[in-house]
Structure formats: C-alpha cells, structure tokens
mmCIF file of the N, C-alpha and C atoms, coordinates in Angstrom:
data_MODEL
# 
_entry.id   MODEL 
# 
loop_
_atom_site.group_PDB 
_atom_site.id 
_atom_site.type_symbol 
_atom_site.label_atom_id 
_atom_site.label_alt_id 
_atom_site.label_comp_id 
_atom_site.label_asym_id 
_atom_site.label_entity_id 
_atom_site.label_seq_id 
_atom_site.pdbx_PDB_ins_code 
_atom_site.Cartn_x 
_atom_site.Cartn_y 
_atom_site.Cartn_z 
_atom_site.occupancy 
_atom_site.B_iso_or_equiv 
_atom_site.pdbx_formal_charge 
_atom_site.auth_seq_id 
_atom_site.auth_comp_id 
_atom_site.auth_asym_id 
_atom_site.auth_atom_id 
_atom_site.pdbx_PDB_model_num 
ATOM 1   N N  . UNK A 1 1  ? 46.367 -1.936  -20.624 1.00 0.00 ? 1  UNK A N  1 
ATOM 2   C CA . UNK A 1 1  ? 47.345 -1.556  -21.627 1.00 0.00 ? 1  UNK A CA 1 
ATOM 3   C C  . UNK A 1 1  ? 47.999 -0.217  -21.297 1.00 0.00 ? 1  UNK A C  1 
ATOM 4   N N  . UNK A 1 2  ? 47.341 0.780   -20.301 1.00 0.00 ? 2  UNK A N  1 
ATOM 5   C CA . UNK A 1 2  ? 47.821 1.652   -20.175 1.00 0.00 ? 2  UNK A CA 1 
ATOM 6   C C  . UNK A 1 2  ? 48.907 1.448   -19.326 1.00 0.00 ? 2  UNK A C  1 
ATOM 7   N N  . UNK A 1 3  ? 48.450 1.047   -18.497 1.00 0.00 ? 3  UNK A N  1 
ATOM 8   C CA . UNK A 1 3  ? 49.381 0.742   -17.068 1.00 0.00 ? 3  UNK A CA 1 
ATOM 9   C C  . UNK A 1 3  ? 50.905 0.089   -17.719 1.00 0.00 ? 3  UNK A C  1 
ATOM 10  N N  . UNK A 1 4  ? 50.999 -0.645  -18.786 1.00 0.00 ? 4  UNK A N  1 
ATOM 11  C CA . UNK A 1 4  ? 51.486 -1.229  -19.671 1.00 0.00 ? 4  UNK A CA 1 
ATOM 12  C C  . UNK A 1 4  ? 52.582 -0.154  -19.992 1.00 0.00 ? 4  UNK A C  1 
ATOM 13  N N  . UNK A 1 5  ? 52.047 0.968   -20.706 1.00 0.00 ? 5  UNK A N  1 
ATOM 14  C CA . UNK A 1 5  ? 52.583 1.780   -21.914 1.00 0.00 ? 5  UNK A CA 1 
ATOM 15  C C  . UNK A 1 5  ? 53.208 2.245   -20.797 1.00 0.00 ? 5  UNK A C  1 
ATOM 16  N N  . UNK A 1 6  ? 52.602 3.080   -19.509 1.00 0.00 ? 6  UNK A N  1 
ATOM 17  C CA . UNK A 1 6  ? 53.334 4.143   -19.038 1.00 0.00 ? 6  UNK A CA 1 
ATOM 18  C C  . UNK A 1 6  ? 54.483 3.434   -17.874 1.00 0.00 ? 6  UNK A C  1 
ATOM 19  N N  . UNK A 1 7  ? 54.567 2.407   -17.277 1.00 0.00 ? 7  UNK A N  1 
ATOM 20  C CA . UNK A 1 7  ? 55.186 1.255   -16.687 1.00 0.00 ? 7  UNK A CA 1 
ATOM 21  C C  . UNK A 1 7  ? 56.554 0.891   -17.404 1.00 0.00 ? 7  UNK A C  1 
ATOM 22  N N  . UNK A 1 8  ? 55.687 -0.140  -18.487 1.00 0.00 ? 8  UNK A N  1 
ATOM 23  C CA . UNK A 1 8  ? 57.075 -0.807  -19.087 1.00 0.00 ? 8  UNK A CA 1 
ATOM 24  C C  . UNK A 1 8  ? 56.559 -2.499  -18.061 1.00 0.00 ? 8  UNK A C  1 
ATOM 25  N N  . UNK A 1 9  ? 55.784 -2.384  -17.484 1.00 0.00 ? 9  UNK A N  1 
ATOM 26  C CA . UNK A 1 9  ? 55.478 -3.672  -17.228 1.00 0.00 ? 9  UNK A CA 1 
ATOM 27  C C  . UNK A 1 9  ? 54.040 -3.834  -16.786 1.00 0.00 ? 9  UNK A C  1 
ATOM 28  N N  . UNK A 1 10 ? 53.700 -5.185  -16.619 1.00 0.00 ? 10 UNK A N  1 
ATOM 29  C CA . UNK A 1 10 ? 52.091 -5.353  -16.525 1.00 0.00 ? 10 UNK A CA 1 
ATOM 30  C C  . UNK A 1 10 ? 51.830 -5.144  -14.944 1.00 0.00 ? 10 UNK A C  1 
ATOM 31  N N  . UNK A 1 11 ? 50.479 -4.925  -14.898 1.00 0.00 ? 11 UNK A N  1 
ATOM 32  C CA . UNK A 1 11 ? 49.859 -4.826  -13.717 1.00 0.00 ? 11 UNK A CA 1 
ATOM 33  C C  . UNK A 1 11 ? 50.043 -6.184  -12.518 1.00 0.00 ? 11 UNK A C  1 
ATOM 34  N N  . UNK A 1 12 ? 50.119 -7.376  -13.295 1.00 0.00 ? 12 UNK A N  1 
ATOM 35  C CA . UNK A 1 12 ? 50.642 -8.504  -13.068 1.00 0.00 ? 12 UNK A CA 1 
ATOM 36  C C  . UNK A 1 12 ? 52.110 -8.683  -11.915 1.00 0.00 ? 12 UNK A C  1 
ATOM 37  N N  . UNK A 1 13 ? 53.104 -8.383  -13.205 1.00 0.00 ? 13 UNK A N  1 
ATOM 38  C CA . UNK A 1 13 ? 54.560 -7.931  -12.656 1.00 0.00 ? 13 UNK A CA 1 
ATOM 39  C C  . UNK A 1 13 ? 54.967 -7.142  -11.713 1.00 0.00 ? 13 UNK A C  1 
ATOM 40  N N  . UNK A 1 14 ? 53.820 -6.093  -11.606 1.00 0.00 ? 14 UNK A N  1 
ATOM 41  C CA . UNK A 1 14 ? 53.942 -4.969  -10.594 1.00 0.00 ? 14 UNK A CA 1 
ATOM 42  C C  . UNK A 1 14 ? 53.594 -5.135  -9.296  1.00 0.00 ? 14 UNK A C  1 
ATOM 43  N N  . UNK A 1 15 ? 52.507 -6.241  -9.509  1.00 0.00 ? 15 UNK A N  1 
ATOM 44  C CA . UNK A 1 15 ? 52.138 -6.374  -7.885  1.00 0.00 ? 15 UNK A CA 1 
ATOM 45  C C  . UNK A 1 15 ? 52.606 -7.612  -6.983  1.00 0.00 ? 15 UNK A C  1 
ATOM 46  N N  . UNK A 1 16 ? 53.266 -8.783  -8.162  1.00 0.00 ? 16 UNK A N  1 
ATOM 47  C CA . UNK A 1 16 ? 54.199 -9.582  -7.629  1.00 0.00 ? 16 UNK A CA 1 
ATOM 48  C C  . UNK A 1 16 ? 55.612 -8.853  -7.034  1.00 0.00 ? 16 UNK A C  1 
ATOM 49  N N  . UNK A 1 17 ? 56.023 -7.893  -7.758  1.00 0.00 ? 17 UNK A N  1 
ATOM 50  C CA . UNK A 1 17 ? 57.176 -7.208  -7.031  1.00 0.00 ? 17 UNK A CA 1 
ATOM 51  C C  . UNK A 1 17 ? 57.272 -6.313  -6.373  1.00 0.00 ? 17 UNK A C  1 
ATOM 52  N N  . UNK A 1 18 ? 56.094 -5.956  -6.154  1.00 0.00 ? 18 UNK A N  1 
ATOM 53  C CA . UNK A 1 18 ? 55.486 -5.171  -4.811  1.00 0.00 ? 18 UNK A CA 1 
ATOM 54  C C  . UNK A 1 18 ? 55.725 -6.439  -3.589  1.00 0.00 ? 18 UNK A C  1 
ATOM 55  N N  . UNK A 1 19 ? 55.053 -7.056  -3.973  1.00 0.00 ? 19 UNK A N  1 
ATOM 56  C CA . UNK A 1 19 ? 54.914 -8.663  -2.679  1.00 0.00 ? 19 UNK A CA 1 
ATOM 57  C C  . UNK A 1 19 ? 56.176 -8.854  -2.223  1.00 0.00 ? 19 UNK A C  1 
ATOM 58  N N  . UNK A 1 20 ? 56.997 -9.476  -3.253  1.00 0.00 ? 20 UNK A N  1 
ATOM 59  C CA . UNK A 1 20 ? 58.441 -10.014 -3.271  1.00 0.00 ? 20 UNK A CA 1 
ATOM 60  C C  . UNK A 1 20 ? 59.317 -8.518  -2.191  1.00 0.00 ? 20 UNK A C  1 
ATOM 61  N N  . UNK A 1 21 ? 58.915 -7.563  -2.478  1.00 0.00 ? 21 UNK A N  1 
ATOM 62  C CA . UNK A 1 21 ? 60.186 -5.926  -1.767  1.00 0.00 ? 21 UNK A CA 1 
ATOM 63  C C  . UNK A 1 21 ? 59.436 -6.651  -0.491  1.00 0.00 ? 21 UNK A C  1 
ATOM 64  N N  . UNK A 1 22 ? 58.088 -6.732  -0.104  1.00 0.00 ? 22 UNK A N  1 
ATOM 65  C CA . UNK A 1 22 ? 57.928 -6.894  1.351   1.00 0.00 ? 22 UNK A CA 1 
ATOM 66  C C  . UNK A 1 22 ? 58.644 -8.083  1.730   1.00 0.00 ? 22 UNK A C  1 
ATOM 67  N N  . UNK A 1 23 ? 58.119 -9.486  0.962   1.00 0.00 ? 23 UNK A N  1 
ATOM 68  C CA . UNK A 1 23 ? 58.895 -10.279 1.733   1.00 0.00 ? 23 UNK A CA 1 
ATOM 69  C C  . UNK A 1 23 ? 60.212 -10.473 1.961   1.00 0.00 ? 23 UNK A C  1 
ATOM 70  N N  . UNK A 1 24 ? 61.291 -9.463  1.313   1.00 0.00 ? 24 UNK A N  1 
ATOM 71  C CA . UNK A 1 24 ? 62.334 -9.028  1.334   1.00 0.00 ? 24 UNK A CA 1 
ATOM 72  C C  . UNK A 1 24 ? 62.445 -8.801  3.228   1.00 0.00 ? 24 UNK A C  1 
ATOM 73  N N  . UNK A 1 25 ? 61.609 -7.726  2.890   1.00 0.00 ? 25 UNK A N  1 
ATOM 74  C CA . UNK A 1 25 ? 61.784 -6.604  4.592   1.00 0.00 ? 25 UNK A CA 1 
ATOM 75  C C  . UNK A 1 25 ? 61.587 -7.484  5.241   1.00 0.00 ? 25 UNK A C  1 
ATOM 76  N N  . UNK A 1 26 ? 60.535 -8.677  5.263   1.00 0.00 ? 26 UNK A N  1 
ATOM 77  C CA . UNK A 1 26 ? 59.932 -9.676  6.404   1.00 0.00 ? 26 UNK A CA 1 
ATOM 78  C C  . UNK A 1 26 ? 61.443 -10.383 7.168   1.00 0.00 ? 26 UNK A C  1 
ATOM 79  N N  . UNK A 1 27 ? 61.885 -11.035 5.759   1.00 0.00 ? 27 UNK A N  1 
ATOM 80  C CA . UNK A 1 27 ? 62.884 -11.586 5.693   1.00 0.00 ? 27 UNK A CA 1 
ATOM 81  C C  . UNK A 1 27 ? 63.657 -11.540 6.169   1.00 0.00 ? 27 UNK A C  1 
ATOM 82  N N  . UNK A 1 28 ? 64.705 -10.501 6.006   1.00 0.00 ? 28 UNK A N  1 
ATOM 83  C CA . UNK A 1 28 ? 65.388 -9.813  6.536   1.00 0.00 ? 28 UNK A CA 1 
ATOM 84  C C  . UNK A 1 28 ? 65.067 -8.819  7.542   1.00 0.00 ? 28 UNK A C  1 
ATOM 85  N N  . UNK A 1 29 ? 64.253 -8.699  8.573   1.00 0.00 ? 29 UNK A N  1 
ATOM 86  C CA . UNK A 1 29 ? 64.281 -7.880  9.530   1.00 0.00 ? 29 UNK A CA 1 
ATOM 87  C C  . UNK A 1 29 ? 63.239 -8.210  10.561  1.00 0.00 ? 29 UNK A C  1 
ATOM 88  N N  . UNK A 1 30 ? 62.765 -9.788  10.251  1.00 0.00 ? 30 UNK A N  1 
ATOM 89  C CA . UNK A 1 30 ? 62.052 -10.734 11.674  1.00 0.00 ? 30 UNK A CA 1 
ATOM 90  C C  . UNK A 1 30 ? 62.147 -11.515 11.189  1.00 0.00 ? 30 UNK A C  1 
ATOM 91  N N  . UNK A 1 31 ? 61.627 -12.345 12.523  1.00 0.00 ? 31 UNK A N  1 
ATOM 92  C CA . UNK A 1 31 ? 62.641 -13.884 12.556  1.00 0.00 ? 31 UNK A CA 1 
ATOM 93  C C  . UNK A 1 31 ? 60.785 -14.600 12.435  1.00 0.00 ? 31 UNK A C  1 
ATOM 94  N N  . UNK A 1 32 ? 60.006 -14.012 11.254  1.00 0.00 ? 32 UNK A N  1 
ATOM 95  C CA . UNK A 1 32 ? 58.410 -15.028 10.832  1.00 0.00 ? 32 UNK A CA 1 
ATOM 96  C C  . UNK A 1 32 ? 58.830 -15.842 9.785   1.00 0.00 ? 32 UNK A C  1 
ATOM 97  N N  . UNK A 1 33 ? 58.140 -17.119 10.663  1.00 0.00 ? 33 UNK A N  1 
ATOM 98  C CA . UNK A 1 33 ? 58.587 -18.480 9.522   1.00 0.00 ? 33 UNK A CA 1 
ATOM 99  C C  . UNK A 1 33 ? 57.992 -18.160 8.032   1.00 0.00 ? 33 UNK A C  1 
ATOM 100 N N  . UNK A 1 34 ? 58.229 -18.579 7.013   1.00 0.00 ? 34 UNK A N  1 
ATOM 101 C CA . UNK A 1 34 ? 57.946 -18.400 5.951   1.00 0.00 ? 34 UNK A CA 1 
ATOM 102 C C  . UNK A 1 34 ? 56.233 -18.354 5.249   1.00 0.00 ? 34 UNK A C  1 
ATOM 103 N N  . UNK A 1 35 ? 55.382 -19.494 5.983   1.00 0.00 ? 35 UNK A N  1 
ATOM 104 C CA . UNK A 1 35 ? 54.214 -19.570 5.977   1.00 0.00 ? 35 UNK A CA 1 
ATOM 105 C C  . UNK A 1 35 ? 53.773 -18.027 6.382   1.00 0.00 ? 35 UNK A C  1 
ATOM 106 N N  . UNK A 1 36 ? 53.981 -17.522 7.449   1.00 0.00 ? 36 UNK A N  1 
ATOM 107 C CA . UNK A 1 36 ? 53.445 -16.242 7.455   1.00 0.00 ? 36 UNK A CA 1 
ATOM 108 C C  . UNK A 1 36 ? 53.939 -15.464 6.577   1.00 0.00 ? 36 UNK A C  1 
ATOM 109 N N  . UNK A 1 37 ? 54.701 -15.426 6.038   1.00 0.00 ? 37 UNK A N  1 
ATOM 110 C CA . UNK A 1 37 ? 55.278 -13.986 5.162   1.00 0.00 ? 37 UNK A CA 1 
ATOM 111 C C  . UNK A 1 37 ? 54.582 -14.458 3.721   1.00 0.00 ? 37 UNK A C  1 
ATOM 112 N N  . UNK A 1 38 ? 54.321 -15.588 3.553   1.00 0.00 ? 38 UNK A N  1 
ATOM 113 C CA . UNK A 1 38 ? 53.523 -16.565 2.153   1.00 0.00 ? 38 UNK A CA 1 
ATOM 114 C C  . UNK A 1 38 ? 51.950 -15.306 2.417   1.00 0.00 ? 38 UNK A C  1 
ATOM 115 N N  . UNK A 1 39 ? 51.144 -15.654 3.291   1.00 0.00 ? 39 UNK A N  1 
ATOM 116 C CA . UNK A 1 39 ? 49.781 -15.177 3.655   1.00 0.00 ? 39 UNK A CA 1 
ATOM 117 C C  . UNK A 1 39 ? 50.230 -13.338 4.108   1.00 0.00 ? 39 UNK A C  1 
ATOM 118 N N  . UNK A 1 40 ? 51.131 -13.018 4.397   1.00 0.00 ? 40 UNK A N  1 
ATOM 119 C CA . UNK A 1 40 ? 51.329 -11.713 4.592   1.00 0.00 ? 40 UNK A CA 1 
ATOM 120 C C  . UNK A 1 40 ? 51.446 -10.570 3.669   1.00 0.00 ? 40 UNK A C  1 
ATOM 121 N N  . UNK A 1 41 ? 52.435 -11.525 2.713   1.00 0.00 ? 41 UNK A N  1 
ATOM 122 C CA . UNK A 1 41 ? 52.235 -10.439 1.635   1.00 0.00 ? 41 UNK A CA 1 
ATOM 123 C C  . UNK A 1 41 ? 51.447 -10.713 0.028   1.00 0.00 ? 41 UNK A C  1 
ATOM 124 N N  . UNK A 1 42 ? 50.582 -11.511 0.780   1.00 0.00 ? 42 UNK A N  1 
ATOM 125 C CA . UNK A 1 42 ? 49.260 -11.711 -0.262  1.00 0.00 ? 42 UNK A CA 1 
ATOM 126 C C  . UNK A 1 42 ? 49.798 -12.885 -1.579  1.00 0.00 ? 42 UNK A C  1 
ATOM 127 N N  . UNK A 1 43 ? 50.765 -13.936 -1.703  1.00 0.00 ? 43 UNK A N  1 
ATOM 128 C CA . UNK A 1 43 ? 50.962 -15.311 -2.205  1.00 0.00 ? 43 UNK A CA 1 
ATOM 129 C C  . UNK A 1 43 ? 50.128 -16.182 -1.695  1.00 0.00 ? 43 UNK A C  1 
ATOM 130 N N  . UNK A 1 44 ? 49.324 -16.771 -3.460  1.00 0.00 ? 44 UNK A N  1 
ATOM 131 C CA . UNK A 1 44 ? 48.371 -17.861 -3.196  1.00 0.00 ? 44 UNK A CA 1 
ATOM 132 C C  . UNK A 1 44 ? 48.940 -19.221 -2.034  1.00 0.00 ? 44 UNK A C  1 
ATOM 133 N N  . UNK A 1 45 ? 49.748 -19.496 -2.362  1.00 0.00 ? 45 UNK A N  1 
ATOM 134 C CA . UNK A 1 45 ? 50.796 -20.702 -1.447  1.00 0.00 ? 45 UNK A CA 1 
ATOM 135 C C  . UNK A 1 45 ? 52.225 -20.400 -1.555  1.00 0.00 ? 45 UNK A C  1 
ATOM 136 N N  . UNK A 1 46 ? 53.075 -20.773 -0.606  1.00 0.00 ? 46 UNK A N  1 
ATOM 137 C CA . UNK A 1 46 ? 54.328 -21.183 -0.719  1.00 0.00 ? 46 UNK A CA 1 
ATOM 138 C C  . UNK A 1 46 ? 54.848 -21.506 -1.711  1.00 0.00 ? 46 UNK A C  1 
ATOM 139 N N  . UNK A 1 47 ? 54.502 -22.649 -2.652  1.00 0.00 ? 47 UNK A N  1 
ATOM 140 C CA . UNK A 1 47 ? 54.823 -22.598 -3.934  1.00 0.00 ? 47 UNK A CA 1 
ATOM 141 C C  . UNK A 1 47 ? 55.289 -22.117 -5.099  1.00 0.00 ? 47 UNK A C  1 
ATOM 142 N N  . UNK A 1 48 ? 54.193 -20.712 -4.904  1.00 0.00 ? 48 UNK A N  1 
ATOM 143 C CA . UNK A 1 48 ? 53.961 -19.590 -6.200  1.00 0.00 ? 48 UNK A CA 1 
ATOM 144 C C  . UNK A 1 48 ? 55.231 -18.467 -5.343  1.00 0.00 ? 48 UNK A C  1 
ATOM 145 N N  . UNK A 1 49 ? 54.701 -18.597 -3.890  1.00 0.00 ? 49 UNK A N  1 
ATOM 146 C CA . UNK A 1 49 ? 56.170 -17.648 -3.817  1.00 0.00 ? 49 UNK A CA 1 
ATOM 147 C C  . UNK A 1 49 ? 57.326 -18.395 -4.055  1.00 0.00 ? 49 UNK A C  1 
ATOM 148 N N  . UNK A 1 50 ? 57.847 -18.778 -3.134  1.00 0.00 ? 50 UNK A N  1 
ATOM 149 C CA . UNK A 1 50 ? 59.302 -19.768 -3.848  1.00 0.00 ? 50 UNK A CA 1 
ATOM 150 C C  . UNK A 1 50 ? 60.050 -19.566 -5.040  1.00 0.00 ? 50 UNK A C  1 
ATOM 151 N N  . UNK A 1 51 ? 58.829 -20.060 -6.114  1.00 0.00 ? 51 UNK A N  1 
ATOM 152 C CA . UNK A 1 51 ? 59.114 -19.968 -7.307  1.00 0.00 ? 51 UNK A CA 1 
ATOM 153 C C  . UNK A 1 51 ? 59.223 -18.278 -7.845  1.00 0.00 ? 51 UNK A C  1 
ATOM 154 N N  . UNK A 1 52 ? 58.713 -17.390 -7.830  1.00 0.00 ? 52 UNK A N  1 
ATOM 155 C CA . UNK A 1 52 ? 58.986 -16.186 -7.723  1.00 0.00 ? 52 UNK A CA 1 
ATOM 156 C C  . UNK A 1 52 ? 59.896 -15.850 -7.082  1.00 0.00 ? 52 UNK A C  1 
ATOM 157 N N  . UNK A 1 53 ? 60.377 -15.856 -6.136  1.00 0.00 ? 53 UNK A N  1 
ATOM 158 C CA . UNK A 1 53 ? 61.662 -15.213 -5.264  1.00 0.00 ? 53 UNK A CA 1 
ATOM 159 C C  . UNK A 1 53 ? 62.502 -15.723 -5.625  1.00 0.00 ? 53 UNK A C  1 
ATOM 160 N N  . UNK A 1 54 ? 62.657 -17.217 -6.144  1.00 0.00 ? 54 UNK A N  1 
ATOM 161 C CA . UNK A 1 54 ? 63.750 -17.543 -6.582  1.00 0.00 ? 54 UNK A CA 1 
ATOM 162 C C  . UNK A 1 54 ? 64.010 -16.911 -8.325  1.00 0.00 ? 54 UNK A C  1 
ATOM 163 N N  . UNK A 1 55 ? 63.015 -17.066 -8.716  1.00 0.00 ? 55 UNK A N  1 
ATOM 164 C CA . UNK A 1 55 ? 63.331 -16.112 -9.832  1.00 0.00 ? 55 UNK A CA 1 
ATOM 165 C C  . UNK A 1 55 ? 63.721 -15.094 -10.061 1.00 0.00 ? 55 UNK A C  1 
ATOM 166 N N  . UNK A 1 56 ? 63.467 -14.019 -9.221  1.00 0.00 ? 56 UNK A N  1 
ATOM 167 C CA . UNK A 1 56 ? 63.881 -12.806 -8.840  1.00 0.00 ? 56 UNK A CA 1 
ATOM 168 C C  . UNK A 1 56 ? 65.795 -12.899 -8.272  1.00 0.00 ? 56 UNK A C  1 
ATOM 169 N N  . UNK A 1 57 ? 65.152 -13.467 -7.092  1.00 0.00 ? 57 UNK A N  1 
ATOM 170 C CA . UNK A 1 57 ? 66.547 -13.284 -6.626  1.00 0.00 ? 57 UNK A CA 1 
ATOM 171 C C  . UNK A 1 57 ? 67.995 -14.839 -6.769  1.00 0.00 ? 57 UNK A C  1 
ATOM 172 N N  . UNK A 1 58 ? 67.071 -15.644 -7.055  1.00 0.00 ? 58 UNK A N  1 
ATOM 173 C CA . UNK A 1 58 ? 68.351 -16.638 -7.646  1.00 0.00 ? 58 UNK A CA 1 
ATOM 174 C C  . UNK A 1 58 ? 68.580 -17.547 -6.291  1.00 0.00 ? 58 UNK A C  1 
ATOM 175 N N  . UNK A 1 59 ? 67.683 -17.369 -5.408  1.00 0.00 ? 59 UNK A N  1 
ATOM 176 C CA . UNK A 1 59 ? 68.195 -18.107 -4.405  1.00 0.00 ? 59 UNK A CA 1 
ATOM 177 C C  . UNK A 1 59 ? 66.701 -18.276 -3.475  1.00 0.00 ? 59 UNK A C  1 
ATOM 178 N N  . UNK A 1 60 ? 66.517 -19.744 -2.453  1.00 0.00 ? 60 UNK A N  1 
ATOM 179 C CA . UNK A 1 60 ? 65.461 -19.663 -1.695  1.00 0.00 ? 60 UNK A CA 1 
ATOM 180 C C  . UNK A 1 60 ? 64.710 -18.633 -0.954  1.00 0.00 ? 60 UNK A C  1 
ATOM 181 N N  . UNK A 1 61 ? 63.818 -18.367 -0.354  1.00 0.00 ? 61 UNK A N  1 
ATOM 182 C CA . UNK A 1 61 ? 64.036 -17.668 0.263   1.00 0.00 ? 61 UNK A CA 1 
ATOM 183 C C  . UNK A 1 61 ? 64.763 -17.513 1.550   1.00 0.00 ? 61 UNK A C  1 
ATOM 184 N N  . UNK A 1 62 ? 64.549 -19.024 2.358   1.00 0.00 ? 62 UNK A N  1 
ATOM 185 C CA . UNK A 1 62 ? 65.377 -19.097 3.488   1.00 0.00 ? 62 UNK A CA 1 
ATOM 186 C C  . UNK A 1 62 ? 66.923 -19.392 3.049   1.00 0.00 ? 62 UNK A C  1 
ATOM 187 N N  . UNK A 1 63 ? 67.271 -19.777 2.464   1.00 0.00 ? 63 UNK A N  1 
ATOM 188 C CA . UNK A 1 63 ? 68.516 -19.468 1.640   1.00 0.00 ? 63 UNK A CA 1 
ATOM 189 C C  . UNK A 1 63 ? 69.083 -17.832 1.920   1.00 0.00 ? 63 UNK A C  1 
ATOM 190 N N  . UNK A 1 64 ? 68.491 -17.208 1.526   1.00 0.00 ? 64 UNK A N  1 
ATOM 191 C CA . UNK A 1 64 ? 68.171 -15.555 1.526   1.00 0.00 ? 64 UNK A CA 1 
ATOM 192 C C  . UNK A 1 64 ? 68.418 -15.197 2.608   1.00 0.00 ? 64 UNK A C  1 
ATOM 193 N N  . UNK A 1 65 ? 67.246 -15.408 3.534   1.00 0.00 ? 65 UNK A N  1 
ATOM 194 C CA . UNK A 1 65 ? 67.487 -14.927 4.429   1.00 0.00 ? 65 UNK A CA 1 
ATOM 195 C C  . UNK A 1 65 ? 68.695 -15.554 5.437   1.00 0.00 ? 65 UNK A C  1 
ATOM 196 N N  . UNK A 1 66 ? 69.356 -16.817 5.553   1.00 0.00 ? 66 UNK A N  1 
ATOM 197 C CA . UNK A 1 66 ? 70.252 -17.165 5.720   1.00 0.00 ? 66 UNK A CA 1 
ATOM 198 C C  . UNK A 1 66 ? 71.692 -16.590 5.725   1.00 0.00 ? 66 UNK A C  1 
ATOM 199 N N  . UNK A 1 67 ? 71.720 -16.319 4.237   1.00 0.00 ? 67 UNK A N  1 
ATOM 200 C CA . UNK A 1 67 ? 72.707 -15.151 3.622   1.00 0.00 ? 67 UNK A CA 1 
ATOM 201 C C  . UNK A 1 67 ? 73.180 -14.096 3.867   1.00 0.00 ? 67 UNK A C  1 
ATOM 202 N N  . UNK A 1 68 ? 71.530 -13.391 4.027   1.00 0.00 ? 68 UNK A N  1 
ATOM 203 C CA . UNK A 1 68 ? 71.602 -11.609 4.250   1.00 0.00 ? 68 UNK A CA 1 
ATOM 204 C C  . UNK A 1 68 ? 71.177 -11.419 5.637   1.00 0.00 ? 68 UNK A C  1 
ATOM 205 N N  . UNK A 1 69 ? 70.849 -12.422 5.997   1.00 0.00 ? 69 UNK A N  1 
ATOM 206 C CA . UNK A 1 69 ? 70.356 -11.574 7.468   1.00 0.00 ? 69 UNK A CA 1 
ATOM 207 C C  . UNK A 1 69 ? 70.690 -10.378 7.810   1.00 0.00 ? 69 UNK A C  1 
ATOM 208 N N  . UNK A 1 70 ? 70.020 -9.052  8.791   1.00 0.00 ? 70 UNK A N  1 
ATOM 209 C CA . UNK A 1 70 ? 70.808 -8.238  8.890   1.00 0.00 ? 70 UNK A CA 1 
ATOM 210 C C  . UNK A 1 70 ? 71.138 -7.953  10.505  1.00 0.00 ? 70 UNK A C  1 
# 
C-alpha cells in the first residue's frame, strides 16, 4: 500500500513496465526473435507479453518493431 500511495501505481504495474521499457530497447536495437526478449525480460510466456505490449503500446510487438525500427 505504500508503494501504492507514494507511486500512484502498484508494485504489479511497475514491474510490468519496467519489462515492457526493456523489451522496447530489445526491440528496437537487435535483431532477437521475440521468444528471447519473452524469457529476457522476465514474461511468464509470449502470451502475457503480447497482450501487455499491445496494451501499452496499441500495436504487436513485431508490428512495433517493424514500424520503429531504428
């Protein structure tokens, strides 16, 4: 609850979007198939990420990285 009050979000939220900024960087700045960046930045399966990144960002991830490459 603290982490809560002084945040503005849960401990939960915080460490999924901790995950999600890396697989951002993965993403965009090497060419690792998705399975590794799933186990890299600590997502139970492909699945749970997916569904998170697309929530976040509105789009697949290889979609994403497709997009933005840099």
């Amino acid at each position: 609850r603290l982490f809560k009050k002084e945040t503005g979000s849960t401990i939960h939220s915080y460490i999924v979007e901790q995950r999600l900024n890396q697989a951002v960087k993965l993403l965009m700045f090497t060419d690792k198939n998705i399975r590794y960046i799933v186990d890299a930045c600590g997502f139970p399966n492909q699945k749970s990420f997916s569904a998170a990144f697309k929530n976040k960002y509105g789009l697949t991830p290889k979609r994403y990285r497709d997009e933005n490459k840099a």
